[in-house]
Legacy VTK file of the C-alpha trace (Angstrom):
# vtk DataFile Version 3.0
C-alpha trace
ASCII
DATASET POLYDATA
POINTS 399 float
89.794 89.709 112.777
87.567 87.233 111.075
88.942 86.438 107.461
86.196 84.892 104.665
87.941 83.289 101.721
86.814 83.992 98.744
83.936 81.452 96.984
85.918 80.489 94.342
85.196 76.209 93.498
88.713 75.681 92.373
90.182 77.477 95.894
87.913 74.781 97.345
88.354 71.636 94.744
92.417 72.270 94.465
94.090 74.951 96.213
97.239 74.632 94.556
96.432 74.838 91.343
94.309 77.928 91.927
97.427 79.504 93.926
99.504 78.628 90.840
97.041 80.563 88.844
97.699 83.584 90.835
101.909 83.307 90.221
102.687 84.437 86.862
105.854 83.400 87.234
105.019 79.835 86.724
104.184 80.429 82.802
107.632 80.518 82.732
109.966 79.523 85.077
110.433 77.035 87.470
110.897 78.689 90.168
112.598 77.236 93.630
113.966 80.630 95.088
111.555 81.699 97.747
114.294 81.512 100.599
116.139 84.428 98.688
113.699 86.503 96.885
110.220 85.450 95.791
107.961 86.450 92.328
105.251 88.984 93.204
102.106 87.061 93.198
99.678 88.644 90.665
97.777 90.256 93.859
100.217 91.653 95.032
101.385 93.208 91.702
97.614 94.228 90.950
98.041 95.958 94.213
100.989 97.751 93.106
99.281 98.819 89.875
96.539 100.247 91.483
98.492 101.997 93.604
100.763 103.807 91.035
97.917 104.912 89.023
96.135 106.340 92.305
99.076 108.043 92.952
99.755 109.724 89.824
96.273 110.340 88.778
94.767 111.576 92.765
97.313 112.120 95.171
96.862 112.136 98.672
93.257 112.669 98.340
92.928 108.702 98.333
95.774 108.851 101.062
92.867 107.019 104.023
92.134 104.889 101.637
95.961 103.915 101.848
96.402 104.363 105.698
93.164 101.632 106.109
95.709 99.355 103.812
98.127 99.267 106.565
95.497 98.317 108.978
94.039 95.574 107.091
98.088 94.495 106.784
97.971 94.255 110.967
94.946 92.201 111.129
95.889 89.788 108.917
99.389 89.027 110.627
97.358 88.855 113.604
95.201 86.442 112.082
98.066 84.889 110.630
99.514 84.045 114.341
96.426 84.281 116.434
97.567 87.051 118.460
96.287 90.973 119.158
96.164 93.285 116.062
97.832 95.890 118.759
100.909 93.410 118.813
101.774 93.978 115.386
104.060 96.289 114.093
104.525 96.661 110.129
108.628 97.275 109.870
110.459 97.741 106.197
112.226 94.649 106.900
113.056 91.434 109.638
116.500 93.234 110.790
114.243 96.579 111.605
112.537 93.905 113.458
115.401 92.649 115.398
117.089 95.733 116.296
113.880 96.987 118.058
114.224 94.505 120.354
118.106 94.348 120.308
118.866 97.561 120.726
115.367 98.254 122.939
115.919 95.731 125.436
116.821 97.161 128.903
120.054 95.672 129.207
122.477 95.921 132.104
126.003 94.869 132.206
126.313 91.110 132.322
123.442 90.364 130.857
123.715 87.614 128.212
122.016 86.314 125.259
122.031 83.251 123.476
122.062 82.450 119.277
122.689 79.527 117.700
125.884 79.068 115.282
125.329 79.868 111.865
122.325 82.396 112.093
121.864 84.920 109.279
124.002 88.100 109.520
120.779 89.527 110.540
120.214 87.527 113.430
124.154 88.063 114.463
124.946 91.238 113.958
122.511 93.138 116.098
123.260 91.111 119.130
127.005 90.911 118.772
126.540 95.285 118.737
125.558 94.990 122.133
128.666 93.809 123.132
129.538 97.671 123.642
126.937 97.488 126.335
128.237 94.871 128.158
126.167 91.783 126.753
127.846 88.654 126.572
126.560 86.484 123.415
126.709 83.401 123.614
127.213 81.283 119.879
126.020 78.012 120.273
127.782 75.042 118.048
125.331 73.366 115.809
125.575 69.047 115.963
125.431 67.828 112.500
124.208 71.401 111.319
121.130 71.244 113.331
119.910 73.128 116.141
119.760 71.449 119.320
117.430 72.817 121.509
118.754 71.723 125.150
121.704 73.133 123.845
120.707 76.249 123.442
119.167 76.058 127.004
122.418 74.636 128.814
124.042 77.866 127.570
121.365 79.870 129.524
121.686 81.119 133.234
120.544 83.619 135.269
121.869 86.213 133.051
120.291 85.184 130.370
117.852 87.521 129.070
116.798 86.517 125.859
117.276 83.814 122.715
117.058 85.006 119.519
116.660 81.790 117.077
115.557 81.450 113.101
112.146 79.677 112.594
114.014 77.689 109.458
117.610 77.584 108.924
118.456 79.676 105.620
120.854 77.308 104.290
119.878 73.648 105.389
116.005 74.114 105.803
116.117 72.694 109.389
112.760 73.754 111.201
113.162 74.538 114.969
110.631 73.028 117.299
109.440 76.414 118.610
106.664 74.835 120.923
109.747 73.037 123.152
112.222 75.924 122.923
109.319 78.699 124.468
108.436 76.337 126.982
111.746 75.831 128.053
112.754 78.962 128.021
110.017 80.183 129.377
110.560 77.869 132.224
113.494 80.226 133.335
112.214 83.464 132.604
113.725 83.882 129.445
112.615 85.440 126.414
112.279 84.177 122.760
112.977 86.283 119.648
112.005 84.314 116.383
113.780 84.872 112.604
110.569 83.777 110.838
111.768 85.235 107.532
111.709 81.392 105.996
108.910 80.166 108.246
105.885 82.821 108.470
102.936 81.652 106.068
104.292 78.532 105.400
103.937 76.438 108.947
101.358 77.105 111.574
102.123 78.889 114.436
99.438 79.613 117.111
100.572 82.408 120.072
97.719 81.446 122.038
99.488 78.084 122.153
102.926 78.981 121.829
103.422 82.373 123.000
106.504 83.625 121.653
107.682 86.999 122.771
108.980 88.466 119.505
108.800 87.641 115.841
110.067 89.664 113.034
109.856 88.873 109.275
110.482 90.492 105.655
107.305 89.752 103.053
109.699 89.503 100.216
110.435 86.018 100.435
107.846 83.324 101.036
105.299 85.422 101.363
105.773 86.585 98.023
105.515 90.047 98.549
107.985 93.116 97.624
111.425 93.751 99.217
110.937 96.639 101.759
107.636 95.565 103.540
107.569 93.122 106.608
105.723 92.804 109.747
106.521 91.929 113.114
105.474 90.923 116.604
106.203 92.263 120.147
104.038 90.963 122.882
101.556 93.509 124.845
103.891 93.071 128.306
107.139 94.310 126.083
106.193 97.246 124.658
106.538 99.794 127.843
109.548 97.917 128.396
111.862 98.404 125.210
113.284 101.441 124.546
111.925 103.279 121.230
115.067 104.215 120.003
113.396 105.262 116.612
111.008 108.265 117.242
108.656 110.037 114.869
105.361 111.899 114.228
103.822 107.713 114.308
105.367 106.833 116.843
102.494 109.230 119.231
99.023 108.543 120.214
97.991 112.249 118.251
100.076 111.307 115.342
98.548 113.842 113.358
98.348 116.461 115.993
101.315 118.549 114.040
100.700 121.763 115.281
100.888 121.259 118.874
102.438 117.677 118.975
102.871 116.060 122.529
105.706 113.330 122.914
103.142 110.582 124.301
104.166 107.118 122.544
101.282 104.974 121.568
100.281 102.131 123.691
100.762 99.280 121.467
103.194 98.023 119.277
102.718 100.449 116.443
104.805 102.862 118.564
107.763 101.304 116.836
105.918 102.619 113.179
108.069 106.162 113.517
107.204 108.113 110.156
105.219 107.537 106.936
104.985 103.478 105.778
106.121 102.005 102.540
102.710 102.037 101.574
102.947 100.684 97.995
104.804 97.758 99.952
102.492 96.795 102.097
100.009 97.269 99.644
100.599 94.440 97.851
102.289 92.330 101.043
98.507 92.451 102.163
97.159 91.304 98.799
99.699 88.401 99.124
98.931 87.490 102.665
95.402 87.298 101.328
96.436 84.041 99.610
97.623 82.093 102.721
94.639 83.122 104.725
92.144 81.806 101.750
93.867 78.512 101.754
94.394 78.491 105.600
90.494 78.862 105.682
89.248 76.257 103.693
91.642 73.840 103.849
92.962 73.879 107.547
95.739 75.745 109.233
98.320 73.016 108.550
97.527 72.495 104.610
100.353 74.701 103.515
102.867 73.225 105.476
101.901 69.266 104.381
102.089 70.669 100.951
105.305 72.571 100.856
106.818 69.096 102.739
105.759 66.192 100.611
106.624 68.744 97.596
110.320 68.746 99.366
110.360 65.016 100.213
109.454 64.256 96.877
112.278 66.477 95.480
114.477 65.195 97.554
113.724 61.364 96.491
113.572 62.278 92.956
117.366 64.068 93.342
118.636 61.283 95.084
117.554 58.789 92.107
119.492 61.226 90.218
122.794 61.170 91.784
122.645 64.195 93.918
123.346 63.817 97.177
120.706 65.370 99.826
121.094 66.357 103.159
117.422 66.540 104.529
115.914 66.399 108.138
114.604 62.656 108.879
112.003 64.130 111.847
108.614 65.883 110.254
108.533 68.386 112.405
112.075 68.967 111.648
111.485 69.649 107.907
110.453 72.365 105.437
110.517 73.639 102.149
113.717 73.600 101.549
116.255 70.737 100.122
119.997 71.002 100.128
121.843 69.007 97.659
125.265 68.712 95.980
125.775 66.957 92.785
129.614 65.405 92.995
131.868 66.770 90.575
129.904 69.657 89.721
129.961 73.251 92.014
126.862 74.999 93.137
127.392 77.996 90.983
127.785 76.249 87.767
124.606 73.934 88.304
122.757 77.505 88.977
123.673 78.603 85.429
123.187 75.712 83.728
119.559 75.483 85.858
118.802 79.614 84.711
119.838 78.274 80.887
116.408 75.911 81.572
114.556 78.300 82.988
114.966 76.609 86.588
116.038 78.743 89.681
117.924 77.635 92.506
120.227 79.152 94.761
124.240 78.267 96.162
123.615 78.461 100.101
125.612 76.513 102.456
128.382 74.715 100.329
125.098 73.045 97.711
122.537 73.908 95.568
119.570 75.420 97.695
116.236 74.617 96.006
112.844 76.554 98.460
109.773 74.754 97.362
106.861 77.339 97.796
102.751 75.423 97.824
102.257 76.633 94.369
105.246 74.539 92.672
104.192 71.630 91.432
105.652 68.125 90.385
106.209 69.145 86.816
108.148 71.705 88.398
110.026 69.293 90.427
110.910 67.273 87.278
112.274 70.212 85.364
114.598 70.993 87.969
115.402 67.077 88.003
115.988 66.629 84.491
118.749 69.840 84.968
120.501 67.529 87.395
120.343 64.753 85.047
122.009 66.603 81.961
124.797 68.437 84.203
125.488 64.429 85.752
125.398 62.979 82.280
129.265 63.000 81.461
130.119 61.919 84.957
127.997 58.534 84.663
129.617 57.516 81.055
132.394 54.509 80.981
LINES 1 400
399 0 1 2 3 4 5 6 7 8 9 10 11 12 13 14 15 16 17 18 19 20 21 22 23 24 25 26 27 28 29 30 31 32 33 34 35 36 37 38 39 40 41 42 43 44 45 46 47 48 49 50 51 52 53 54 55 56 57 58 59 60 61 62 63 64 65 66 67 68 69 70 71 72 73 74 75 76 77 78 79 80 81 82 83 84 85 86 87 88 89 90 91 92 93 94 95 96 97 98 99 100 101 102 103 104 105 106 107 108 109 110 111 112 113 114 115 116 117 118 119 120 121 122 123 124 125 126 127 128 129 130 131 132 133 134 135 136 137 138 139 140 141 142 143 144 145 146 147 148 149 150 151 152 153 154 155 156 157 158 159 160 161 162 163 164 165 166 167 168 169 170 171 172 173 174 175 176 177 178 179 180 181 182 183 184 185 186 187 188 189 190 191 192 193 194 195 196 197 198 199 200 201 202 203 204 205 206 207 208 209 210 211 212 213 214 215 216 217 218 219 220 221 222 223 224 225 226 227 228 229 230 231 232 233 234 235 236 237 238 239 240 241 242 243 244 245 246 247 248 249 250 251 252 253 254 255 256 257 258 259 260 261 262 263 264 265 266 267 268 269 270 271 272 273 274 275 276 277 278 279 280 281 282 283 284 285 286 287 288 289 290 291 292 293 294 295 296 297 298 299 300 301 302 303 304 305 306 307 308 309 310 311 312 313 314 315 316 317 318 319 320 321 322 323 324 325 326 327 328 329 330 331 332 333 334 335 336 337 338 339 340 341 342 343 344 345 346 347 348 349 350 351 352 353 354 355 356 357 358 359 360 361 362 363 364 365 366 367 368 369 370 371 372 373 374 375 376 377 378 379 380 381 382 383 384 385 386 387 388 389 390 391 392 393 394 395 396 397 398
């Protein structure tokens, strides 16, 4: 699918302040929770709007009109990722995701898969479940809380079937090297599922390049869409070969073919889709995702992620002048929009209330205060959260 961003000379002059434009929330707040749950962006709300009053004013009669919504949605991942629109299968949320493939996957006794240590619940829990199957999973230690790649790979053998990794650690913002880890894996026959909750949108990832076999991700965080509507990937060779363990009338080629229905799956990924879509969700995911591509297109495919970074370096040199102590990935490649910090003397919950009091939000992830810089934040946003740390290490810096 081609994209064309819209002509709009501030889009072209400065993309982040005409993204910031589009976030209401920034009239407000300062707002550095996009790892945990993002503000709608106004598109997206529009789309919500519009929407509801469709609804309760027409019914299903505008019901294709809807239905063409969740195609457009499909495209546009595929866009997103430069892969086939047939690979893409819209899912209420990234564990949905997982446990197609998890509980899909034709496993056979012995079989292992690898994880690193210290994954989300969601990218834990769905693997460890297959234990009852007779899957050995394998938890790999983390050195220094990052992931180390031949690591993961000396844990592999021959009954390795698949490892399931997150794009960006949730806690410490760590950003796996996905290029290296699907060419080595790849190198033994071994698949790679991607968490790219806190990754998709943000950094560039190119399956023609770096063919991953499976990606799942929720559009409620930095994609700043609603809770309930995500998207995910399975690749064209995996789809005959997981198990659809979640039929329904979608889930056929003659999906609509009530009266005399025949139980032939679709071809493609949207086999997985089994009954009737959050619509209203994806609705507005789409209207969000419209906002990456615009920037994507006329400023490069890499523009978001240099922003989001310097943002977080910045943050992070700005804290550290402070008196908070960071804990942030030294390699580039290694880092994202996320910056860990503690602030001695002071816990991670109590900083977050004094921050709400100032209209600042920040999260408590992994033992510090978890600040997710999204490309519309600015530095005056940066400052505000700064100045927070300032007042609540005030006391501690007096004689």
């Amino acid at each position: 699918m081609s994209f064309s961003a819209p002509d709009d000379a501030q889009l072209q002059r400065d993309p982040w302040q005409w993204w910031r434009s589009q976030m209401p929330i920034s009239r407000l707040w300062a707002y550095f929770d996009h790892a945990a749950v993002a503000p709608l962006s106004q598109p997206a709300a529009a789309a919500i709007e519009q929407f509801a009053a469709q609804a309760s004013l027409q019914g299903d009669t505008v019901w294709p009109q809807w239905n063409r919504a969740l195609q457009t949605l499909r495209e546009q991942t595929a866009t997103l990722l430069r892969c086939e629109t047939s690979d893409i299968c819209l899912v209420p949320n990234t564990t949905t995701g997982i446990n197609i493939v998890a509980e899909g996957w034709p496993w056979q006794a012995g079989d292992s898969v690898v994880i690193p240590e210290g994954e989300f619940p969601s990218n834990l829990f769905p693997w460890l479940n297959q234990q009852s199957r007779g899957v050995e999973v394998r938890i790999v230690p983390r050195r220094d809380g990052r992931v180390v790649i031949d690591d993961l790979i000396a844990n592999c053998d021959q009954s390795t079937r698949l490892i399931a990794v997150s794009w960006v650690g949730y806690a410490t913002g760590f950003r796996l090297d996905i290029d290296d880890l699907v060419a080595k894996a790849h190198d033994q026959g071994i698949a790679v599922f991607l968490d790219a909750i806190q990754g998709l949108g943000m950094y560039d990832l190119d399956l023609t390049k770096t063919p991953v076999d499976f990606i799942a991700a929720d559009g409620h965080k930095w994609l700043l869409g609603p809770e309930g509507a995500g998207v995910a990937m399975i690749r064209q060779e995996y789809v005959d070969r997981l198990r659809a363990g979640n039929v329904g009338w979608a889930s056929v080629r003659q999906s609509h073919n009530y009266a005399h229905p025949e139980f032939a799956l679709r071809g493609d990924a949207s086999r997985f889709e089994s009954g009737s879509a959050n619509m209203i969700g994806m609705a507005a995911l789409s209207a969000s995702l419209s906002l990456f591509l615009s920037v994507r297109q006329a400023h490069g495919p890499d523009a978001i992620e240099q922003r989001v970074c310097a943002l977080a370096n910045k943050l992070s040199e700005k804290l550290l002048a402070a008196g908070a102590v960071c804990d942030r990935p030294g390699e580039p490649k290694s880092q994202s929009g996320i910056v860990n910090f503690q602030i001695p003397g002071t816990e991670p919950a109590q900083f977050r209330e004094v921050a709400l009091q100032h209209h600042v939000v920040v999260s408590c992830r992994g033992q510090g205060v978890r600040a997710s810089i999204h490309a519309y934040n600015n530095e005056d946003d940066l400052d505000r959260l700064v100045e927070v740390v300032r007042l609540v290490n005030k006391p501690q810096q007096m004689p």
